[in-house]
N, C-alpha and C positions, 0 to 999 in steps of 0.2 A: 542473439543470446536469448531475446524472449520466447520467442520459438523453442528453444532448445529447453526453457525451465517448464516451459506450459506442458511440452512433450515427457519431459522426467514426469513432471506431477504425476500426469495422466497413466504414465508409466508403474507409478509406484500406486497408483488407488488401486488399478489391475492388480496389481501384486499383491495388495493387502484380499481385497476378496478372494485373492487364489488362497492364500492362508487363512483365511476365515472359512473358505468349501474343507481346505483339508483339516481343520480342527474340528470341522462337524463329520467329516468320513471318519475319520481317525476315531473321534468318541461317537461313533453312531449307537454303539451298543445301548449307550446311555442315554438316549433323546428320549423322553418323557412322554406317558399316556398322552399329552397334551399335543404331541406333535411338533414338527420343525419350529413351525412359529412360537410356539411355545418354549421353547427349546432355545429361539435365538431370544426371546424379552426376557428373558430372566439373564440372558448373557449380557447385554446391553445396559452398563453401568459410565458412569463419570471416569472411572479410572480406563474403562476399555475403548472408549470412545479418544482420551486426550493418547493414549495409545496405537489408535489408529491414525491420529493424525502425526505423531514421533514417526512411525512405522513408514508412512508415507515419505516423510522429510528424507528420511534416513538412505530408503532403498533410494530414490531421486538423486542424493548429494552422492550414494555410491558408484553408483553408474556411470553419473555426471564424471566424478572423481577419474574411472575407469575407463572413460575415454567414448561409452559407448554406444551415445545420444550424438555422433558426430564421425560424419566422415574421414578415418584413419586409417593409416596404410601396415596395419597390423593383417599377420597371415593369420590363418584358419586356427591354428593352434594355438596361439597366442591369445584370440578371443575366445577360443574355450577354456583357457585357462584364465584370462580376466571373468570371466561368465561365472566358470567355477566359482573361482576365489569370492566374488559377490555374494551367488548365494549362500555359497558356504557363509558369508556372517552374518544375512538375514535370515538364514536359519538360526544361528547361535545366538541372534536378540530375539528371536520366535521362541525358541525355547529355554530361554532366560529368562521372560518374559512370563511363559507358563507357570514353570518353577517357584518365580518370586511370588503370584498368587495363587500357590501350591491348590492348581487342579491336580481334579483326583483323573483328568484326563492322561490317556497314555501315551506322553513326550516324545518317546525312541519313535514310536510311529507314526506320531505327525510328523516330524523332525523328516524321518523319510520320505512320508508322502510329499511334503512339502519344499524340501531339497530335489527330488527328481522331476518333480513337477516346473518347478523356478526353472531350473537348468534347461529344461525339454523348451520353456515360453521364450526364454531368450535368446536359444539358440536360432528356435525359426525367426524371430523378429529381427536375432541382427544379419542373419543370412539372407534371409528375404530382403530385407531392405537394401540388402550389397546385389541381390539379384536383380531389384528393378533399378539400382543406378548404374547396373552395367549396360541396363538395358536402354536408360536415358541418361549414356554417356556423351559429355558435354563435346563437342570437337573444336578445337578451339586454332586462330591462328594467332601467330605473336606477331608484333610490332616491334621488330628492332633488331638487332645482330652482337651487339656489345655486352657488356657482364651484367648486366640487367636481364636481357634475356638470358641469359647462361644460368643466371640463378633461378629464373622463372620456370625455364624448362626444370633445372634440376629438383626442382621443389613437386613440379606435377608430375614428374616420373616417380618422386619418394613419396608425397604423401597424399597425392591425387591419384594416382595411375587407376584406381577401379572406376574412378569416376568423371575423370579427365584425360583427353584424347589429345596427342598435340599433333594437325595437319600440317603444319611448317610455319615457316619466317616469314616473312615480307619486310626488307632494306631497301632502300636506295647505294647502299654501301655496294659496291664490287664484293664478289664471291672472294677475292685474291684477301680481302680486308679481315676478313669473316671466321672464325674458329671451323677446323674440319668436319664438326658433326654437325654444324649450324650452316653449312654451304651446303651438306648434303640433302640437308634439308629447307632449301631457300628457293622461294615461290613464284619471286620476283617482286617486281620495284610500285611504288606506290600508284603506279600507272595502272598497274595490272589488277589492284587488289579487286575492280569493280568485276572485270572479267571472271576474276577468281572468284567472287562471290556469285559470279551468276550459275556456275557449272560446277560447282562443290556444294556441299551440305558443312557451312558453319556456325554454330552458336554463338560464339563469342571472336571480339577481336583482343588481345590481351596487350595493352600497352604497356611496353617495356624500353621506353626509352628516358632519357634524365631529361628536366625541364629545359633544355638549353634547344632540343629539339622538340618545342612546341610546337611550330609550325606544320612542321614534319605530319604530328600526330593530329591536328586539327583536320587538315586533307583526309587522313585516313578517315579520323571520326565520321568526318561528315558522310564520307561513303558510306561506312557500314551504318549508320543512320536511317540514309535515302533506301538500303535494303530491308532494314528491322536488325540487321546483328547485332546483339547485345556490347557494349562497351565495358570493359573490366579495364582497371591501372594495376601495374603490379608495384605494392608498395612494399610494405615490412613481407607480408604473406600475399598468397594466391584469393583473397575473398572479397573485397574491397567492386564492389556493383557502383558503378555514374549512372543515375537516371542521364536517361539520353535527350538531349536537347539541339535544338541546332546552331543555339547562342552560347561557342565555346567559349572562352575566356581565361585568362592567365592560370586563376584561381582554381580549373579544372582539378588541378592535380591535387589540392588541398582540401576543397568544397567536396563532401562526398554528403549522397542524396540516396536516402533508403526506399526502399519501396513502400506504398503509403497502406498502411495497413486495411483500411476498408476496402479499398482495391481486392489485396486479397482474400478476406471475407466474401468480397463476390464473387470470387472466382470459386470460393467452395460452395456458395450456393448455388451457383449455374451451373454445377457439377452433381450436387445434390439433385437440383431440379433435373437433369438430365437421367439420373437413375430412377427416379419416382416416375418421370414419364415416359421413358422405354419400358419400364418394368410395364405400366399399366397400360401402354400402348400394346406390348408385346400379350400380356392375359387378356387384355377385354377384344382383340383384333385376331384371337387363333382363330375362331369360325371362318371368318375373312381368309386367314393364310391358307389354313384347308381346304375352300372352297378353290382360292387363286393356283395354289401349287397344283390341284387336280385339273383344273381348266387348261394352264400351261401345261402339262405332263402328257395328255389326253389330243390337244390342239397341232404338235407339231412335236418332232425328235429332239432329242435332247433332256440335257436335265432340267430340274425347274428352276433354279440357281443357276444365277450367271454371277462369277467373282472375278475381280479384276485389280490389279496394283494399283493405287493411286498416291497420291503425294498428301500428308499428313499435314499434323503441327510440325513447327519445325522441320519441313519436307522429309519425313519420315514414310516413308511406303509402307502400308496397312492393303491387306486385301476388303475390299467394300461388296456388301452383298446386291443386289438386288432380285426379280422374279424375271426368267429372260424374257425379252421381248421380241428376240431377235432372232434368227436361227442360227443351229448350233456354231456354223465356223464363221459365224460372224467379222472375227477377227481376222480371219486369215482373209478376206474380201476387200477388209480396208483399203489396200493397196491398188486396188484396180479400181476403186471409186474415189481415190484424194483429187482429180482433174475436175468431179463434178461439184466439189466441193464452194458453200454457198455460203459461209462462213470468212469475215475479218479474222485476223490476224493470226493467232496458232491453233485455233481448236478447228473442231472440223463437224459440217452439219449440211446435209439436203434435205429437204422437206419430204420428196417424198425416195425416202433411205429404202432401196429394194430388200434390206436385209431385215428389215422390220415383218415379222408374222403380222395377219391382222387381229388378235389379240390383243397383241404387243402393242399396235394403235391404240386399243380402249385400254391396257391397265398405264401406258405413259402419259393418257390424256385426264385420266383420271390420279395419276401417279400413285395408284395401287404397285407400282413395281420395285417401287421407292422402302416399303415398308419393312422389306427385311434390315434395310440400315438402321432400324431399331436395336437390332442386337451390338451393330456397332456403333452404339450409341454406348449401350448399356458395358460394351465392355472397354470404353475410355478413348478408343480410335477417331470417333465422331462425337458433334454435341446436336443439341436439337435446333441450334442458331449459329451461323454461321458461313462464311464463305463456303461454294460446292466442293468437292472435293475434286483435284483436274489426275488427268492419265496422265501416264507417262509421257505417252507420245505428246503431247500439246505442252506438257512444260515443256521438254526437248526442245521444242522450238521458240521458247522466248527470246528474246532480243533484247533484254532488256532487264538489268540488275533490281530494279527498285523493284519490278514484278515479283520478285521473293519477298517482299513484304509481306504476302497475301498469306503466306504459309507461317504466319508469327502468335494465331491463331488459330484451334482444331476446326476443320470443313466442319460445315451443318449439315442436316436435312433440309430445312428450309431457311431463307435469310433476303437480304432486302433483292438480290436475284431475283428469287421465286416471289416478291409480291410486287415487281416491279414493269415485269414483262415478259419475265422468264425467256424462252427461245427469240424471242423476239426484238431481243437488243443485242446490238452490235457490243464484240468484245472490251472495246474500251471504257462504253457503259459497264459493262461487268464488270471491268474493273475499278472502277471508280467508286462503283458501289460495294464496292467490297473492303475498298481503304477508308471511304468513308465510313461506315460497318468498325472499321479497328478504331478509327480515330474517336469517333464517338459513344464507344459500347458500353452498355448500362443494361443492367438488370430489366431496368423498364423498358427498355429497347425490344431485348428480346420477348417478353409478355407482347409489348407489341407487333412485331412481327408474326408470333403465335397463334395471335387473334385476327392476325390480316389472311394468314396461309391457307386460315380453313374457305371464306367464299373462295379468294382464288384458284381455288382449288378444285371446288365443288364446279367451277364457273369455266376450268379447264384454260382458263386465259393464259397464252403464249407456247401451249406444250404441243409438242411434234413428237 
């Protein structure tokens, strides 16, 4: 709920300075020898100020009212007519407003300016916002076969469906027991769910069963746990977040634990901080890419970009840049060197890799080739701290459910991997430092890591 007033507020200050640009376009005729500024301090009274703050309130409580600071399962038309109807009466206090302190400003025409303008800001805000939650739609599996889940589903097909995905059931219940569209959708038994969680992409587990199958759901929890899946109860409604612990207890279903707000403040800073330093990595480092893409371009065939799939947040595949190193059919070689392969458990590495140009040597040892992940950095794919990001092929081959843990956090550029030993530790090091990395993460973490990367770096220590 806090979230969503901080959001209106925010929402309605925007609003009022959109109406404050169109009452200065509207009366520009009349702006003063003295200029804008001059123009706005003679505007700038007790009465227009406790007016800005109504203004605010107002647009906030209406939107709020209109459903549309909040994911809703209303069609296209239906929020352009709540969108309408909004501004339509922040226009009509806009120009109420005027009127009562009869400027000699021209009404009809702000009114206009101001009504197309409203409409045009909110239309792309609540579209856009519907576009990136389809794009991080939740997939989710349920817990259970009985009228809880029946309700559960029916509820994310009505008023989740743009933003919630439902992958199927998971009972112990025989299929024979089971409603027909929930058997045709049923995953298997709580035996399976680990397997299931190793070889599927899910967000969330959604329990939907009544307290009497406690036990039932303890088992499940604790799996999706050991992987990173999020735990949801479905209670009155589908929103209802368990911080996830390993110490279930009766009280589970009743004890509900919010996320703790500083937590997420850092996560907008470490989001923050990752635009401020892509951005400035990517301006103050183009001499660098210029020089690199020509050296590569010029060195051997091929492009100077090499892009590849790899597995995200929330094992989401993102194409990852880097400058190639390798020559161009790289990939297609793989196959006829996995037998010389010198690498633990599913990735795959030889020292000296024939597909390596020797460029490609000096910019991996220097991890000049790395640099282009700047950009996916900057566009939200990758952060600047962080577990690496793995291929396709090497997840394919885990073995092992809890290993999706690692993907419950966005891949880095660099993270305690790269200041630890880089190529030179065995995968289960990697891995460990990587969940230690989730279990631990802090803001100061990553400044440190930041400040370790650069000698490592400089120093070439573990890179092939």
């Amino acid at each position: 709920m806090g979230n969503h007033r901080r959001l209106a507020k925010a929402d309605g200050a925007f609003a009022f300075a959109m109406a404050l640009a169109c009452v200065v376009y509207g009366d520009s005729a009349r702006i003063p020898a003295g200029g804008l500024s001059h123009f706005l301090e003679i505007r700038i009274t007790v009465l227009n100020a406790a007016f800005a703050g109504l203004f605010i309130l107002m647009w906030a409580s209406c939107f709020e009212t209109l459903g549309l600071y909040r994911s809703q399962h209303y069609g296209i038309l239906a929020k352009f007519a709540r969108i309408s109807a909004g501004c339509a009466l922040m226009t009509t206090v806009l120009v109420f407003y005027l009127k009562v302190t009869k400027t000699t400003a021209p009404t009809a025409r702000i009114a206009v300016f101001f009504l197309l303008c409203s409409v045009l800001y909110k239309l792309v805000q609540v579209l856009g916002s519907q576009w990136m939650a389809a794009r991080e739609q939740q997939l989710v599996v349920i817990l259970g076969s009985g009228k809880r889940a029946e309700k559960a589903w029916r509820e994310i097909r009505t008023r989740h469906k743009e933003t919630v995905k439902i992958v199927g059931f998971v009972d112990n219940r025989l299929k024979t027991e089971m409603g027909a569209d929930i058997a045709c959708h049923h995953l298997g038994t709580i035996d399976d769910l680990s397997d299931l969680l190793l070889r599927n992409v899910v967000d969330e587990l959604l329990i939907a069963v009544p307290k009497s199958c406690y036990d039932l759901a303890q088992d499940a929890i604790a799996i999706a746990e050991r992987v990173g899946v999020r735990v949801v109860y479905m209670q009155d409604m589908y929103v209802t977040t368990l911080k996830q612990s390993s110490a279930c207890s009766p009280e589970l279903f009743s004890e509900l634990v919010p996320i703790h707000e500083h937590y997420v403040a850092a996560q907008v800073v470490k989001r923050l901080v990752d635009i401020a330093g892509s951005l400035a990595g990517l301006c103050l480092l183009s001499p660098v890419f210029l020089i690199v893409a020509f050296a590569v371009k010029v060195s051997s065939r091929g492009p100077v970009f090499f892009s590849q799939e790899r597995f995200g947040h929330r094992r989401r595949l993102f194409k990852m840049y880097k400058f190639r190193s390798m020559v161009s059919n790289a990939p297609d070689l793989l196959a006829q060197l996995e037998k010389q392969n010198e690498a633990s458990g599913p990735i795959f590495k030889i020292r000296q890799d024939p597909r390596i140009t020797p460029l490609g040597r000096l910019l991996r040892a220097s991890s000049l080739d790395e640099l282009p992940q700047l950009w996916n950095v900057l566009i939200g794919n990758m952060s600047l701290v962080g577990p690496r990001p793995m291929s396709v092929r090497d997840v394919l081959l885990f073995s092992e459910a809890t290993l999706m843990r690692r993907f419950t956090v966005k891949p880095g550029i660099t993270g305690l991997w790269q200041v630890s030993g880089r190529n030179n530790l065995t995968f289960e090091k990697w891995i460990e430092l990587d969940f230690n990395y989730i279990d631990s993460w802090s803001l100061a973490l990553d400044f440190q890591i930041l400040a370790r990367t650069v000698p490592v770096v400089f120093r070439g220590t573990g890179a092939v």
